[in-house]
C-alpha positions as protocol buffer text, in pm:
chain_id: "A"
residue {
  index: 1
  type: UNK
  ca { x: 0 y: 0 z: 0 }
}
residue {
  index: 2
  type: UNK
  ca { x: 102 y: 367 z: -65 }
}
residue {
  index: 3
  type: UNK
  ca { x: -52 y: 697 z: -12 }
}
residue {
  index: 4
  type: UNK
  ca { x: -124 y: 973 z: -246 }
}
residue {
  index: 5
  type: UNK
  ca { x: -262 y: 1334 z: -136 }
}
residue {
  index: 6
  type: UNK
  ca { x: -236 y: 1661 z: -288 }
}
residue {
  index: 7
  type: UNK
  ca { x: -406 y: 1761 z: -604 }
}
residue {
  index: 8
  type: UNK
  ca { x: -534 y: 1437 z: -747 }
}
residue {
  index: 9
  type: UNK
  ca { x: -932 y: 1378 z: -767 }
}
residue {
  index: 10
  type: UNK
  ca { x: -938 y: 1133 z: -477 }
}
residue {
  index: 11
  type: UNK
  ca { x: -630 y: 1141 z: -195 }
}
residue {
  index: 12
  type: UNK
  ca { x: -579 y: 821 z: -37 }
}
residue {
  index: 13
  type: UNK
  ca { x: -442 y: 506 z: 52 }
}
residue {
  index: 14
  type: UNK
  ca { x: -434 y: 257 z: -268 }
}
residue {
  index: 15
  type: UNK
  ca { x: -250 y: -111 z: -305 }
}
residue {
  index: 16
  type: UNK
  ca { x: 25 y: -86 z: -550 }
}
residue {
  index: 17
  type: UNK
  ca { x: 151 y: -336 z: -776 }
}
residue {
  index: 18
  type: UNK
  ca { x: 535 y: -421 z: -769 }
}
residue {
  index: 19
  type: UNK
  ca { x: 624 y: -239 z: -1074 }
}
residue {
  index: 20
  type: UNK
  ca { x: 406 y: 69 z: -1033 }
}
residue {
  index: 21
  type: UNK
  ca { x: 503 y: 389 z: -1139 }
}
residue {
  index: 22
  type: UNK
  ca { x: 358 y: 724 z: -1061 }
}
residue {
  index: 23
  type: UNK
  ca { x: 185 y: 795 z: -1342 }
}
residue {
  index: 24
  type: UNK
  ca { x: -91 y: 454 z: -1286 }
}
residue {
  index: 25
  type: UNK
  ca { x: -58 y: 547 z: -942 }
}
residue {
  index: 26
  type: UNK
  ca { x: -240 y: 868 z: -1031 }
}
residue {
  index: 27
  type: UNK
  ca { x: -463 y: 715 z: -1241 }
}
residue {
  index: 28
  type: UNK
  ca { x: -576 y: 505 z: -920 }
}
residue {
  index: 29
  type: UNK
  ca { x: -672 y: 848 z: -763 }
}
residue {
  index: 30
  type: UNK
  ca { x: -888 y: 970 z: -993 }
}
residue {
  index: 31
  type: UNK
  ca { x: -605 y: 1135 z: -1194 }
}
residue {
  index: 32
  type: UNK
  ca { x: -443 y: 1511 z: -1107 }
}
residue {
  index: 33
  type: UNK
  ca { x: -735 y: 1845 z: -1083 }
}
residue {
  index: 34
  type: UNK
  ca { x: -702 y: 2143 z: -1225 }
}
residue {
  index: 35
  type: UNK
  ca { x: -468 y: 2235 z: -982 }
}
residue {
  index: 36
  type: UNK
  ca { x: -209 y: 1998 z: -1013 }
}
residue {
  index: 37
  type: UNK
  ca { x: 162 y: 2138 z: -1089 }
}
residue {
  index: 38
  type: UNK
  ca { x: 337 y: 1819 z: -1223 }
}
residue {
  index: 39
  type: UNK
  ca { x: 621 y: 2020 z: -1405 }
}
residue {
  index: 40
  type: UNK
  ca { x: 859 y: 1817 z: -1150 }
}
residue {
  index: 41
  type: UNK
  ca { x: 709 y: 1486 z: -1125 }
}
residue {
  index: 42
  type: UNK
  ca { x: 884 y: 1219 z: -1230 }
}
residue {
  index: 43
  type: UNK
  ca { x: 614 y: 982 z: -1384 }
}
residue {
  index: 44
  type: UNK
  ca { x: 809 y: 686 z: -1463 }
}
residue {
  index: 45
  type: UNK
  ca { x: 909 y: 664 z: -1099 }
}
residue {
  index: 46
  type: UNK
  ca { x: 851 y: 347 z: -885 }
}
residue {
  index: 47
  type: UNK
  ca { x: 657 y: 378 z: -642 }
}
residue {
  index: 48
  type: UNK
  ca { x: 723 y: 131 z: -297 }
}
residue {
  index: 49
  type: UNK
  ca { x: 537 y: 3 z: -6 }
}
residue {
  index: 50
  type: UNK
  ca { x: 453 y: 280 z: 198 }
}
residue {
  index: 51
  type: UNK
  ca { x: 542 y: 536 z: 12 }
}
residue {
  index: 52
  type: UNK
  ca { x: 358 y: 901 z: 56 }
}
residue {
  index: 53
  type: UNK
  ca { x: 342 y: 1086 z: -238 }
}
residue {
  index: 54
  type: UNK
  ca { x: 204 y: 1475 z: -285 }
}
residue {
  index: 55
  type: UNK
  ca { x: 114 y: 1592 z: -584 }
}
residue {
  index: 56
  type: UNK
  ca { x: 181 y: 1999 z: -537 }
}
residue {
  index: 57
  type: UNK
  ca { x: -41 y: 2327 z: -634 }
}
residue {
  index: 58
  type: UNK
  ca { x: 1 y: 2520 z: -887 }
}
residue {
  index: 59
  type: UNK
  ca { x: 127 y: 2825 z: -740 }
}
residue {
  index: 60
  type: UNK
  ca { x: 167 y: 3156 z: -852 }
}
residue {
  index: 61
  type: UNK
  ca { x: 496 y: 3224 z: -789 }
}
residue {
  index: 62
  type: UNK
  ca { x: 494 y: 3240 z: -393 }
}
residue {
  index: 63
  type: UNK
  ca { x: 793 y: 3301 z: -194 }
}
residue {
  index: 64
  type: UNK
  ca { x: 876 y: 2990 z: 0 }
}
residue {
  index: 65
  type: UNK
  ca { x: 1011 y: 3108 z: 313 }
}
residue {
  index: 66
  type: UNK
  ca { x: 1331 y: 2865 z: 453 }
}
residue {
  index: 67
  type: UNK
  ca { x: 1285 y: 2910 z: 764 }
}
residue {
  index: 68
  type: UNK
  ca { x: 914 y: 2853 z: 781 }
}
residue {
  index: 69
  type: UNK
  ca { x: 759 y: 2662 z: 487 }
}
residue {
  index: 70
  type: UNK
  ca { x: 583 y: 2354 z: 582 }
}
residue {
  index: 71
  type: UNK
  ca { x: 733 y: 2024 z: 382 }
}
residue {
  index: 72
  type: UNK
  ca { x: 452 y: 2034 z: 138 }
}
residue {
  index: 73
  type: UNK
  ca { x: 532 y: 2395 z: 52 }
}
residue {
  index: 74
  type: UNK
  ca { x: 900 y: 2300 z: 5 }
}
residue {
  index: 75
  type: UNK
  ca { x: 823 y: 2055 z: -175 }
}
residue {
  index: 76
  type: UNK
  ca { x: 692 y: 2299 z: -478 }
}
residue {
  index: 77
  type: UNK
  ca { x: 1007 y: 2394 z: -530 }
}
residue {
  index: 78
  type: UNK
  ca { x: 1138 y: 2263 z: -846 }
}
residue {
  index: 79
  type: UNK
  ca { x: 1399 y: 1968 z: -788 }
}
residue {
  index: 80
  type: UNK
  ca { x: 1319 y: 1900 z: -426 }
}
residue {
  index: 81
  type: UNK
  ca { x: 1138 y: 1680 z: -335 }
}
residue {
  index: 82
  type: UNK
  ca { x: 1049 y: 1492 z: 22 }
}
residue {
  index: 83
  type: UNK
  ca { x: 1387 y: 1397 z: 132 }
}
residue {
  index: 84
  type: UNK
  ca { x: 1506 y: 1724 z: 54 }
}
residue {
  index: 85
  type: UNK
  ca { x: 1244 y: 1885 z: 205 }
}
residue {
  index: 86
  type: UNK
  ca { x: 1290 y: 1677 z: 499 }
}
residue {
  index: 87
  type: UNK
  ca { x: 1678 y: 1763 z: 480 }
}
residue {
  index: 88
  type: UNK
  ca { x: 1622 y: 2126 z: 475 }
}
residue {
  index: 89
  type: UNK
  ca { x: 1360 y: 2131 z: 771 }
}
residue {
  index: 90
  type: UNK
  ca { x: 1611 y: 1954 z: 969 }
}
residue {
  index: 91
  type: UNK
  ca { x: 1879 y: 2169 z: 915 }
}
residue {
  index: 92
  type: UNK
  ca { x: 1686 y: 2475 z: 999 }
}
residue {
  index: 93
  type: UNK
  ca { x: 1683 y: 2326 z: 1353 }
}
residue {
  index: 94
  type: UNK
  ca { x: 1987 y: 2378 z: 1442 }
}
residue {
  index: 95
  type: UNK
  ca { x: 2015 y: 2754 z: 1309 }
}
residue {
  index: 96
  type: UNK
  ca { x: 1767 y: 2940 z: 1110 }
}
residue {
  index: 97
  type: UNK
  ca { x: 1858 y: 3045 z: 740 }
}
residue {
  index: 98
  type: UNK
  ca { x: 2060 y: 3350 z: 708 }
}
residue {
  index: 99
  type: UNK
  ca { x: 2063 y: 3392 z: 350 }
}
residue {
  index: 100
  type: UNK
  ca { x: 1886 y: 3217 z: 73 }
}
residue {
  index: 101
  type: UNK
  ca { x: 2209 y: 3080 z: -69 }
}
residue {
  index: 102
  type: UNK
  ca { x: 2258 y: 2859 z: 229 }
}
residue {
  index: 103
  type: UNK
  ca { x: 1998 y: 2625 z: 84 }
}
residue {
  index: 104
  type: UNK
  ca { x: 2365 y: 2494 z: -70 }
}
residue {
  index: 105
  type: UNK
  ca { x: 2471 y: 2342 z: 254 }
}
residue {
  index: 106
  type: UNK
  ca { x: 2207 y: 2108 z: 285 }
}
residue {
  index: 107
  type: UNK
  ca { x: 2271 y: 1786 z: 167 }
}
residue {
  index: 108
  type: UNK
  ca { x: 2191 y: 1724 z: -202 }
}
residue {
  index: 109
  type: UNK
  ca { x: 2103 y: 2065 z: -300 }
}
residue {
  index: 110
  type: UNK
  ca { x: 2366 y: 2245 z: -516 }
}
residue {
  index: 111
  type: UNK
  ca { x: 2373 y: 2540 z: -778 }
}
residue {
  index: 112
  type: UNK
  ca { x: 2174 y: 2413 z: -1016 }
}
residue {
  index: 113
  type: UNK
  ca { x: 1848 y: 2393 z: -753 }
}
residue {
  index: 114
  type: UNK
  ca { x: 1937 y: 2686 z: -605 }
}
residue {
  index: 115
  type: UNK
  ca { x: 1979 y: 2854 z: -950 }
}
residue {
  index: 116
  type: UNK
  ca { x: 1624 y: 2720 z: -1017 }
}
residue {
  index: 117
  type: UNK
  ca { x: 1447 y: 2853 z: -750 }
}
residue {
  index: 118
  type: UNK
  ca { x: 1646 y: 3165 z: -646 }
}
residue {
  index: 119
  type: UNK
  ca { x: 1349 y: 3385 z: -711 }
}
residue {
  index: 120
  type: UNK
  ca { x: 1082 y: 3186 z: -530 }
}
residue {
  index: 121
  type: UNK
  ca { x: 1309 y: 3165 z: -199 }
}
residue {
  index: 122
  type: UNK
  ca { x: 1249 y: 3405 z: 119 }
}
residue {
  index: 123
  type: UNK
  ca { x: 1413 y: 3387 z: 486 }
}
């Protein structure tokens, strides 16, 4: 089993086969609504047992703040995704961003994300 929220038709917990991929897992939810932003998504990705998946808004250009963005809102951001997200919230424990360009010390984000999504980042 596997969970998909976000913006698909109908969030939820579904049974996956072995080889399925994100794509038919959105399918078993109905499929993505209007305001689905897929632009990252990886549709030929496996999905595994117990795996979460969020499908993210369309947004119109909001400033994610660093130091106080939920996971799903980091998540928008193109080319990070949960374990990033997850990587970034942890890291703000320990000292809060001073400057956007520290997103570069966490762990598997370098210049080309930053470059990205320089001007959708706030402190």
């Amino acid at each position: 089993q596997a969970e998909i929220k976000g913006e698909v038709l109908n969030p939820g917990v579904y049974e996956i086969d072995q080889d399925e991929t994100l794509h038919s897992f959105i399918e078993k939810a109905g499929g993505l609504n209007e305001d689905a932003d897929c632009s990252s998504c990886a549709f030929l990705s496996k999905i595994t047992h117990m795996s979460v998946v969020v499908i993210p808004k369309k947004t119109l250009n909001e400033k994610i703040s660093l130091n106080s963005a939920s996971l799903e809102q980091l998540m928008t951001l193109n080319g990070i995704g949960q374990s990033k997200a997850e990587a970034i919230i942890e890291y703000r424990k320990n000292a809060s961003f001073q400057s956007i360009d520290e997103i570069m010390n966490v762990k598997g984000i370098g210049e080309k994300i930053f470059e990205k999504n320089k001007d959708r980042l706030a402190l």
